[in-house]
N, CA, C and O atoms as a DFTB+ gen file, in Angstrom:
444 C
 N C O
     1  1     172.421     121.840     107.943
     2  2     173.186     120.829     107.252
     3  2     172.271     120.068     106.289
     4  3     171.161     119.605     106.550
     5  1     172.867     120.026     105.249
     6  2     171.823     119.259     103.939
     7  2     171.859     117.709     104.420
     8  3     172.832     117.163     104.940
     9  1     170.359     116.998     104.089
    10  2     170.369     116.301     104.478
    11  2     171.233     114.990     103.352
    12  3     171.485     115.395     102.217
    13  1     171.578     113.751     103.636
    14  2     172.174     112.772     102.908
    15  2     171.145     111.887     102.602
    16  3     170.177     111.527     103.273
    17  1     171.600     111.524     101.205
    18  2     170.369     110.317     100.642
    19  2     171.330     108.917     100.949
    20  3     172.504     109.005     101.310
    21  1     170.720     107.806     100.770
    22  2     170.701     106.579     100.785
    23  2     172.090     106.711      99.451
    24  3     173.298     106.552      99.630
    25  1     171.482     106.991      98.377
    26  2     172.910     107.208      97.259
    27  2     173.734     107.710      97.536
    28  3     174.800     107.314      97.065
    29  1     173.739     108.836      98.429
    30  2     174.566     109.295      98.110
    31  2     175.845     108.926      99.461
    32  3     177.034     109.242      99.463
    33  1     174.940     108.051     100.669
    34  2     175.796     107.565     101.437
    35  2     176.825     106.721     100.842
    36  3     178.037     106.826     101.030
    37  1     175.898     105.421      99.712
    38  2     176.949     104.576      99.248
    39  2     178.109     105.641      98.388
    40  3     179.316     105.401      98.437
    41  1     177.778     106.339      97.932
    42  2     179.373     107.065      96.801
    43  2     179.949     106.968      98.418
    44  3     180.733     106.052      98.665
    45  1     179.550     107.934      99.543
    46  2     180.805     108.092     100.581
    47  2     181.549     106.659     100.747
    48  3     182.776     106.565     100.694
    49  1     180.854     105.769     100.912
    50  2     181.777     104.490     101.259
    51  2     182.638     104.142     100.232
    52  3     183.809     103.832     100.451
    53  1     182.114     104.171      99.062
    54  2     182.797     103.757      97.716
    55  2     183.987     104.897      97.704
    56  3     184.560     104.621      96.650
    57  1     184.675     106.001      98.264
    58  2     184.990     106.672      98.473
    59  2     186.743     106.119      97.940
    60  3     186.882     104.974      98.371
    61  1     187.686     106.452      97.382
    62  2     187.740     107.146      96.121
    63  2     187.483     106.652      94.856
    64  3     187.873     107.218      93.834
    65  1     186.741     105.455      94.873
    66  2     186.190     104.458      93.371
    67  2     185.362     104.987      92.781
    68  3     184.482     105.213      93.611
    69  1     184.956     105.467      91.530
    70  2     183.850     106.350      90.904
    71  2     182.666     105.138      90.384
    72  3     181.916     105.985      89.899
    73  1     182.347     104.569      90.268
    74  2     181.903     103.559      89.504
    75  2     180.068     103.590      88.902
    76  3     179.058     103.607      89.606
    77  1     180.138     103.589      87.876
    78  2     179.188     104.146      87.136
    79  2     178.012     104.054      87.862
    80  3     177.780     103.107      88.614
    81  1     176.834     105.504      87.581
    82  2     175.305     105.207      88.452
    83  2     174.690     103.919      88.440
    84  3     174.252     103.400      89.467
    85  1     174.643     103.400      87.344
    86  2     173.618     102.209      87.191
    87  2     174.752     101.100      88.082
    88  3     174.143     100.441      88.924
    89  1     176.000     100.858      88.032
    90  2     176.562      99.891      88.998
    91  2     175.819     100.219      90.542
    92  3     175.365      99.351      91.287
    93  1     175.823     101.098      90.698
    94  2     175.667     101.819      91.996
    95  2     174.155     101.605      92.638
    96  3     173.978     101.507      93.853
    97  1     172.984     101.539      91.566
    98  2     171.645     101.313      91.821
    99  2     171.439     100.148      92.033
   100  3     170.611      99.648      92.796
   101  1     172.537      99.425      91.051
   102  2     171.893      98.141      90.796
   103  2     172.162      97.382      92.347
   104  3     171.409      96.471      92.692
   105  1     173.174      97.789      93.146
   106  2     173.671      97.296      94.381
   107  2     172.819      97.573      95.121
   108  3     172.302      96.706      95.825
   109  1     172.477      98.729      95.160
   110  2     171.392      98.997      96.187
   111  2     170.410      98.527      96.424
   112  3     169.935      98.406      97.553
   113  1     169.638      97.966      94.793
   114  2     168.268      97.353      94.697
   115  2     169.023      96.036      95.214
   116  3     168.330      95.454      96.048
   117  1     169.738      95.666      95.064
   118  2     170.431      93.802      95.728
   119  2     170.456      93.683      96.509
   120  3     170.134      92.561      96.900
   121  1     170.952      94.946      97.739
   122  2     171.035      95.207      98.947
   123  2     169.905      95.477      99.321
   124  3     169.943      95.907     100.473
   125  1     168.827      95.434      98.882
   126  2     167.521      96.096     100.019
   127  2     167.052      97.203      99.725
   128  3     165.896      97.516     100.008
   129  1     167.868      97.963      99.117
   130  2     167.436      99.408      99.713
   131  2     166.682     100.167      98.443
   132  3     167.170     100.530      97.373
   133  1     165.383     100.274      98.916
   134  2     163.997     100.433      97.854
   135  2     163.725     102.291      97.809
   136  3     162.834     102.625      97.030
   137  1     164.302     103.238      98.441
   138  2     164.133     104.699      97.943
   139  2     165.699     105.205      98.192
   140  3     166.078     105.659      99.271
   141  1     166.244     105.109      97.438
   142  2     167.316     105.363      96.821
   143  2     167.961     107.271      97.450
   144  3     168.870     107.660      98.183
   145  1     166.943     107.902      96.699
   146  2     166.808     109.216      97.267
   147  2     166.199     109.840      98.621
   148  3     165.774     110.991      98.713
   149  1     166.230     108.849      99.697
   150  2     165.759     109.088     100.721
   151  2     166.598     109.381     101.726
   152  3     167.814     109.236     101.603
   153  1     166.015     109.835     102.850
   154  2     167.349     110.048     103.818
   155  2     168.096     109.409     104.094
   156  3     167.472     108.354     104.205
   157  1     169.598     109.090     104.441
   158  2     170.280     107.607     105.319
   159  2     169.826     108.146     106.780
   160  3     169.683     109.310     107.154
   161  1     169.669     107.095     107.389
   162  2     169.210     106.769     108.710
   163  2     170.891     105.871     109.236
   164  3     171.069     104.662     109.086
   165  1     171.525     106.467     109.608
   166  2     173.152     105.560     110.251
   167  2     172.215     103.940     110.693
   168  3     172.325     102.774     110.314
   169  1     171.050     104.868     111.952
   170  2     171.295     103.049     112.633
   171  2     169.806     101.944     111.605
   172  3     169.245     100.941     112.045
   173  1     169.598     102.523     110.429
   174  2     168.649     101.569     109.849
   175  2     169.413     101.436     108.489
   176  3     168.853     100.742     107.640
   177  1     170.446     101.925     108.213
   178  2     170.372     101.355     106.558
   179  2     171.903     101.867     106.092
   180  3     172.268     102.373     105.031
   181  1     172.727     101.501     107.429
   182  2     174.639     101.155     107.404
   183  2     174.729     100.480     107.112
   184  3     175.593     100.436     106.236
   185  1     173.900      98.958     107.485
   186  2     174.679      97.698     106.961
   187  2     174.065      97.378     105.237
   188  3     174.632      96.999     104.212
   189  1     172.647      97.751     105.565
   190  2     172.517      97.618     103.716
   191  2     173.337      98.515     102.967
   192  3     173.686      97.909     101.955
   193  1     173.800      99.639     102.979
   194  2     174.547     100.280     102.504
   195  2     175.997      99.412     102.383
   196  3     176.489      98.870     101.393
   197  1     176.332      99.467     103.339
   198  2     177.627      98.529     103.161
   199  2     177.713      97.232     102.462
   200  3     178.797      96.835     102.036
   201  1     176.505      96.477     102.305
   202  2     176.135      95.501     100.895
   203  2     176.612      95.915      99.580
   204  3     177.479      95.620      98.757
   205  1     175.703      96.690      99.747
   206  2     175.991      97.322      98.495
   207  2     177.561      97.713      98.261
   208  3     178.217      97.237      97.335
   209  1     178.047      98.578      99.152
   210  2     179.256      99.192      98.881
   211  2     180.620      97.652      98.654
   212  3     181.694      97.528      98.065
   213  1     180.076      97.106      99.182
   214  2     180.988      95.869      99.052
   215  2     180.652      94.561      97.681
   216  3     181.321      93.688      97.127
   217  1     179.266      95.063      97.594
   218  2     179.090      94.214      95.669
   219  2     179.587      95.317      94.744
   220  3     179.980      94.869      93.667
   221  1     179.647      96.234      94.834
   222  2     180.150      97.180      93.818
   223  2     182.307      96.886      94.240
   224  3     183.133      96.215      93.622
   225  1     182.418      97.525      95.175
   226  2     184.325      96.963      94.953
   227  2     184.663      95.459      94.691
   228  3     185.731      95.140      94.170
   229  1     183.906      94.724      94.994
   230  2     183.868      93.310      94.819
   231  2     184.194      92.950      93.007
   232  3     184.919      92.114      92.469
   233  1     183.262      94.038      92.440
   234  2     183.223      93.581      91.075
   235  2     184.312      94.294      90.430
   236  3     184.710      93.668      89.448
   237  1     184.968      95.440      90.645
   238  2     186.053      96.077      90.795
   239  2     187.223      95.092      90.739
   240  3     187.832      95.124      89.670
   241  1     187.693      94.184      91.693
   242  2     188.594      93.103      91.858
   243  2     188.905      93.000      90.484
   244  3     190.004      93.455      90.165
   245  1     188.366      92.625      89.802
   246  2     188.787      91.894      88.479
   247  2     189.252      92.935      87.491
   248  3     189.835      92.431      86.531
   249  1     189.140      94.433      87.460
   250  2     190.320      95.628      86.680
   251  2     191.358      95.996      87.193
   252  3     191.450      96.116      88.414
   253  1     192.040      96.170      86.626
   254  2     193.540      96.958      87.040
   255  2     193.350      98.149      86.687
   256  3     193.794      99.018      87.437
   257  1     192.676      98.536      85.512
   258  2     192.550     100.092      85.366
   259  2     191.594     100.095      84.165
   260  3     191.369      99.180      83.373
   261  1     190.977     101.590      84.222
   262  2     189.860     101.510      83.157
   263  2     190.122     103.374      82.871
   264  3     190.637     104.346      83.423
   265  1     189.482     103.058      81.817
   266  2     189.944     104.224      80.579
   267  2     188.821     104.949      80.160
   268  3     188.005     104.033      80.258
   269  1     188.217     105.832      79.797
   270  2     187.118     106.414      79.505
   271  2     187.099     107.715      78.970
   272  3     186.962     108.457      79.943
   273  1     187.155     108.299      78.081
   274  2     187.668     109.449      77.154
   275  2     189.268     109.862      77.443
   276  3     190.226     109.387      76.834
   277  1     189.319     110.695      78.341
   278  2     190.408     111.008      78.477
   279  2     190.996     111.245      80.269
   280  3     191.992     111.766      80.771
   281  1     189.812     110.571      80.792
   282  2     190.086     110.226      82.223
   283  2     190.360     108.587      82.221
   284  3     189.683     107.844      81.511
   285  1     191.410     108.101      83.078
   286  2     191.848     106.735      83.653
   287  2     191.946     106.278      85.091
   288  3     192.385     107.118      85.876
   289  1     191.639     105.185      85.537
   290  2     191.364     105.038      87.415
   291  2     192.494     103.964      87.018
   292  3     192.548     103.391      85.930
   293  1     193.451     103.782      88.166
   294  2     194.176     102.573      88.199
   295  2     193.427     101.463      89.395
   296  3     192.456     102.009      89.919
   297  1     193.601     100.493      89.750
   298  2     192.674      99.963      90.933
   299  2     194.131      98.824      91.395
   300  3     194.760      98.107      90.618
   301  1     194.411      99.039      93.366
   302  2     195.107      98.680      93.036
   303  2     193.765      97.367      94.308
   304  3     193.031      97.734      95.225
   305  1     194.051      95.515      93.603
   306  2     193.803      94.742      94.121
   307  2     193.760      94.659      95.414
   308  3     192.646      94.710      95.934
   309  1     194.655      94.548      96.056
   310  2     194.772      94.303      97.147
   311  2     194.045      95.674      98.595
   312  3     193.683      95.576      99.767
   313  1     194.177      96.922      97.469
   314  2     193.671      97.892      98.860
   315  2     192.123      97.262      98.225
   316  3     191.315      97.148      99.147
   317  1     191.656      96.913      97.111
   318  2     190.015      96.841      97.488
   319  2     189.818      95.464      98.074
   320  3     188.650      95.202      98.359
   321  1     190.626      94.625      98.289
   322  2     190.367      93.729      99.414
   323  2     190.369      94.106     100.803
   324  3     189.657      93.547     101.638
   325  1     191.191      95.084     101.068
   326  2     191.664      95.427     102.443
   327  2     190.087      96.369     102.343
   328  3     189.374      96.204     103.333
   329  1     189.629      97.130     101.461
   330  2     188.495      97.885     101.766
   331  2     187.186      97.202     102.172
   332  3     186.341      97.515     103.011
   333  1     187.298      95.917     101.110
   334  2     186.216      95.277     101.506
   335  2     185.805      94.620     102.996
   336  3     184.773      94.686     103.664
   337  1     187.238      93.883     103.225
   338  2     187.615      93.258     104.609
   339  2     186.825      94.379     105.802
   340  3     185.727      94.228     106.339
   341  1     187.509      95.166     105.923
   342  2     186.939      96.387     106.506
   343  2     185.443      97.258     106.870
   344  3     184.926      98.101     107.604
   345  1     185.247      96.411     105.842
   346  2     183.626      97.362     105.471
   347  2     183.025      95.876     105.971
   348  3     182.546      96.067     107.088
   349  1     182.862      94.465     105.582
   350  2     182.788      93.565     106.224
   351  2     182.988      93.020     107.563
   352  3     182.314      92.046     107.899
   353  1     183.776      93.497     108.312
   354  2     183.668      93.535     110.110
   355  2     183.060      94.694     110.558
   356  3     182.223      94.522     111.444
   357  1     183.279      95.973     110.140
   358  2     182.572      96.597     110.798
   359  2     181.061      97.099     111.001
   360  3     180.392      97.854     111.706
   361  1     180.905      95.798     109.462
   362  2     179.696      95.511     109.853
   363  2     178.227      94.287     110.079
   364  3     177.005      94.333     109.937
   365  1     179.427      93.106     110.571
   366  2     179.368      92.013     111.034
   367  2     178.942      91.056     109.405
   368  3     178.120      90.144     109.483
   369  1     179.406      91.301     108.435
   370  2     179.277      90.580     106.982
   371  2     180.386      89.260     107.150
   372  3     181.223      89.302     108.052
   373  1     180.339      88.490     106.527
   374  2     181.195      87.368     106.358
   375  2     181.730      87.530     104.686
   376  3     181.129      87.287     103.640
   377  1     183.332      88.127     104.977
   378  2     183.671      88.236     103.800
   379  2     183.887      87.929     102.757
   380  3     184.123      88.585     101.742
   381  1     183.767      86.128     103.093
   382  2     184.033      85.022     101.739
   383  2     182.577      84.867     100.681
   384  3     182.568      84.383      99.549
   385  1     181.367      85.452     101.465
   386  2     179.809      85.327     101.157
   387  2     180.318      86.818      99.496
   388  3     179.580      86.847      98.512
   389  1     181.435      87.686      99.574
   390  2     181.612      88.392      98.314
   391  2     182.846      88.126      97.908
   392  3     182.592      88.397      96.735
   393  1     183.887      87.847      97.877
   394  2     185.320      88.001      97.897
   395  2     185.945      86.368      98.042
   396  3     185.290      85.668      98.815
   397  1     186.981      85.788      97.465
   398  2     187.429      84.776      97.280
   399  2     188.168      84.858      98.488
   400  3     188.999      85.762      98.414
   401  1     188.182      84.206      99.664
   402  2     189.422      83.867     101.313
   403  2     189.889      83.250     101.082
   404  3     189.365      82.179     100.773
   405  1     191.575      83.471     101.035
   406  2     192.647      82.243     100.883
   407  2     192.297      81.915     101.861
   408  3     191.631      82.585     102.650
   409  1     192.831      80.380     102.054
   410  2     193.185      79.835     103.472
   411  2     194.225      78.806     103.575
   412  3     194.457      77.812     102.886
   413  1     194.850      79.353     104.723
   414  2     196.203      78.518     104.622
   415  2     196.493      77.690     104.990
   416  3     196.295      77.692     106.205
   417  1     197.027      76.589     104.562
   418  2     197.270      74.942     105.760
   419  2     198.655      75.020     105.669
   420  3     199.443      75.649     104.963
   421  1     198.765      73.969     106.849
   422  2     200.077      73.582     106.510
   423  2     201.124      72.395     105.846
   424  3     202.275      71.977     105.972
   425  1     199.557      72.103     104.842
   426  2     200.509      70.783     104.250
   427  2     200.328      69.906     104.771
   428  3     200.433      69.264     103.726
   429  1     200.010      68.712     105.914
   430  2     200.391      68.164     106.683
   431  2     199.638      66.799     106.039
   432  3     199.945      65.640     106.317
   433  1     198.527      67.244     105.068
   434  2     197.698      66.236     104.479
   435  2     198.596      65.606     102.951
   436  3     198.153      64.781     102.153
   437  1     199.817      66.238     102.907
   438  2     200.533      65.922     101.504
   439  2     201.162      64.686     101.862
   440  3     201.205      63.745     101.070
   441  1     201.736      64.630     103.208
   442  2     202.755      63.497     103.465
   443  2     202.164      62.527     104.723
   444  3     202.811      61.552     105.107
């Protein structure tokens, strides 16, 4: 079995978002992770990976769709919140530290 790099773990998470190489490095270097082309190790370099994978959909949030010769991605909001959410518990991240958390009251301070 071929072995997996550090890059090429994050594309799996980013998994179906294409988002350009240099977005993709630049997360990684933010996240920690200093040989790029090296093996992934699951129990040393999941959660930096998942940094990363969650500053890259994070920045995503803000298109609805993007265009590029004659290929187009639609993005729909809400599943890359639900992706992020996700990728954030399972790997003990606090999701508001990337992502805007509503929070709901009930008013009670209006009247």
């Amino acid at each position: 079995m071929e072995t997996l790099t550090k890059f090429e773990a994050l594309l799996g998470e980013l998994e179906p978002y294409t988002p350009k190489s240099v977005t993709i490095k630049k997360a990684l270097a933010d996240a920690g992770v200093t040989d790029m082309e090296a093996s992934y190790d699951a129990q040393a370099d999941k959660r930096n990976i998942a940094v990363a994978a969650v500053k890259v959909l994070s920045k995503m949030l803000s298109l609805l769709s993007e265009s590029i010769g004659k290929s187009s991605n639609g993005y729909s909001v809400e599943g890359l919140r639900q992706r992020i959410n996700a990728l954030c518990k399972e790997n003990d991240l606090d999701t508001s530290d990337f992502v805007e958390v509503s929070s709901i009251t009930d008013g009670s301070n209006l009247w």
